[in-house]
N, C-alpha and C positions, 0 to 999 in steps of 0.2 A: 214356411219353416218346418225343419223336422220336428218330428217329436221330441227328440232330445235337444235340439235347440230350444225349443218352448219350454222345458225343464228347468236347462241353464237360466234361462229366462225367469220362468218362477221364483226359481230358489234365490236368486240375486233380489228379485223383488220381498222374497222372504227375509233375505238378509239386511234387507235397506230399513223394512218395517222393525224388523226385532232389537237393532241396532240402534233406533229413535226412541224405543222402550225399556234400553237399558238392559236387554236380554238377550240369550245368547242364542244363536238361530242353531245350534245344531240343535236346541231341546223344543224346533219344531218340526212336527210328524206330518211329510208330503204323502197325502190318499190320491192317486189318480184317479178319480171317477170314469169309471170306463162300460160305462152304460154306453150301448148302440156303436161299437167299437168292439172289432173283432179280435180272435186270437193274435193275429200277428202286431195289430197295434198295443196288445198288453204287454207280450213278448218284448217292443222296441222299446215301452218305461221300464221293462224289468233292467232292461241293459241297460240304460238312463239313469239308473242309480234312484229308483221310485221306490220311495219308503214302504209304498203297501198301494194296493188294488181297490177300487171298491165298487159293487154294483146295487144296483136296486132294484133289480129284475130275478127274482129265484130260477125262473125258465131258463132267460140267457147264462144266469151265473152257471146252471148244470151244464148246459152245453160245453160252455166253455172250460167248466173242471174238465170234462171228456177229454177235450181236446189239448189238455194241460197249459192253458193260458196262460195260467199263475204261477207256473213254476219258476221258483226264488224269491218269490216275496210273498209275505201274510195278506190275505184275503179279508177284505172287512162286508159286511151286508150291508148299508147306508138306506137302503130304501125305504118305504114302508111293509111292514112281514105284517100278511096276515095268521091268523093262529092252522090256519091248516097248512101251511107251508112250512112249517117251522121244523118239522122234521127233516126236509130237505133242506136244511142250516143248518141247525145244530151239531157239533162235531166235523162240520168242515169248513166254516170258517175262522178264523184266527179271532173276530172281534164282531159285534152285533152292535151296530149304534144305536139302534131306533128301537130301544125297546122301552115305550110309551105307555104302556095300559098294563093292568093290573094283570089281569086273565093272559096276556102276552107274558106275559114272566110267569105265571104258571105254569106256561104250555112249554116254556123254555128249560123249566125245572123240573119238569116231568119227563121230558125229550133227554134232558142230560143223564138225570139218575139212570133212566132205563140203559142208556150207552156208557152209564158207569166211567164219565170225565165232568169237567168242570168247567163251563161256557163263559167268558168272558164278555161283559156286555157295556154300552155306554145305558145311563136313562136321558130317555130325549126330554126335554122338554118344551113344552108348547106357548114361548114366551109372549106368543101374539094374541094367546086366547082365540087362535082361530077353530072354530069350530067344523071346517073341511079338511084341519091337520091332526095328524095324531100326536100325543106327546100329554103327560102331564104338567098340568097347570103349577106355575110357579109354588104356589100354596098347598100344594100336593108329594111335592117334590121330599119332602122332610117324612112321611107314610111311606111312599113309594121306597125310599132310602132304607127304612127300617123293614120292609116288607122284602125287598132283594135282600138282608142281612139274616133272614130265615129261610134262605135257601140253599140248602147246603151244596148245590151243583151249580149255581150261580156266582160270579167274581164280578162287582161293580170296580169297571177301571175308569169310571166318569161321566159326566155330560156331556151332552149333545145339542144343538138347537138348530133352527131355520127359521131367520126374521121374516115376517112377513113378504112376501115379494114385491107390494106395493109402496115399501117403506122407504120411502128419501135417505139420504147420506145420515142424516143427524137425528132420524129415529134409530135406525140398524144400530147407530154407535151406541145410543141407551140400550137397547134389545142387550146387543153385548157386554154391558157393564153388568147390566140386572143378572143374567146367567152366570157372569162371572163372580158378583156377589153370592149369589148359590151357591157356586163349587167350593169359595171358601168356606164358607159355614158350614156346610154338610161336611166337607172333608173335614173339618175340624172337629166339628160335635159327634160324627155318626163313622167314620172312616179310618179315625185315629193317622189323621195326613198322610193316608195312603194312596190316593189316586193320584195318576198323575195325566190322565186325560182330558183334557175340555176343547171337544170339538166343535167348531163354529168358525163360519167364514168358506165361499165359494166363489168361482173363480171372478166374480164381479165386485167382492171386498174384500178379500180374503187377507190382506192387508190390514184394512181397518181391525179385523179381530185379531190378529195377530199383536197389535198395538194395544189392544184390549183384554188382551191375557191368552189367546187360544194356543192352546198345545200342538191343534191338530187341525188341519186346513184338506178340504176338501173337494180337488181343483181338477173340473172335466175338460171345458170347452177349451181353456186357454193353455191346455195340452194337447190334448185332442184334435181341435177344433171344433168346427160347427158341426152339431149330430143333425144325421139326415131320417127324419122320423117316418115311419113308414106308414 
């Protein structure tokens, strides 16, 4: 299938979940994950009607700004950013999901003010406790909140997460509700109910968190297809 038949695809799959939820599927946000996926295949979701881009490779993402991949839809960074990279983001993409650690929003805040705009970011969070991921810890999440809220070149537009990869059908669904409990609270207490992102869900459940609250779904392979790793 094309590309944009695997879109049509998605989006109906989008539509079926949000519609068992009682919600309305245009208010969810399709990321093409287009890691290991070249210029022309970003080009054929832009025509696809693909809500936004996302990579997690800083090297590939500059390549392909070069080569104008993205042009017509917002760019997000999904990966993991470490803090030396981060000037090579900051100010050119649209949104920054993964910013997990404390020192990572400094560097992010420091990168903005000098370029004099305002970074829009998700906080990830590390709902599995795994210590190989980055994100903060559930219990962190409420610091982390108030610590982006002193920065004045920083915009929290939401959370982020990644269930562990080993986790069955019916752990993922708790992963997703607990994150989802987050987003409320914090957008309540600390946000004044202004976010309106909660990203979570990829291309193997991205259903299930859809049903579970996610704004924003993050979907490679089953656009794409299978990446070929080098």
């Amino acid at each position: 299938m094309s590309i944009a038949e695997n879109i049509a695809r998605v989006r109906a799959e989008i539509a079926r979940a949000a519609e068992e939820a009682g919600r309305d599927p245009r208010e969810i946000v399709l990321v093409g994950a287009s890691k290991m996926n070249d210029a022309q295949a970003c080009r054929e979701a832009i025509a696809a009607g693909i809500d936004a881009l996302g990579e997690n490779r800083v090297q590939e993402m500059t390549v392909k700004l070069e080569q104008h991949a993205y042009d017509g839809a917002p760019l997000h960074f999904i990966g993991h950013l470490q803090r030396n990279k981060v000037r090579q983001v900051v100010g050119r993409v649209a949104l920054i999901q993964s910013v997990g650690s404390q020192p990572l929003l400094e560097e992010i805040e420091k990168t903005a003010a000098a370029r004099e705009l305002i970074q829009d970011i998700l906080l990830e969070v590390n709902i599995g406790g795994e210590e190989a991921k980055s994100g903060f810890a559930p219990e962190e999440m409420r610091s982390a909140g108030e610590a982006a809220l002193r920065c004045p070149h920083i915009r929290v537009r939401g959370l982020m997460t990644i269930p562990p990869a080993d986790a069955d059908r019916e752990a993922n669904l708790g992963y997703f509700r607990e994150v989802r409990a987050l987003y409320v609270d914090m957008n309540e207490k600390l946000f004044h109910n202004e976010l309106e992102y909660l990203s979570m869900g990829m291309s193997g459940d991205y259903a299930d968190a859809i049903r579970e609250g996610a704004t924003m779904v993050r979907v490679g392979t089953a656009i794409f297809g299978a990446r070929h790793y080098l």
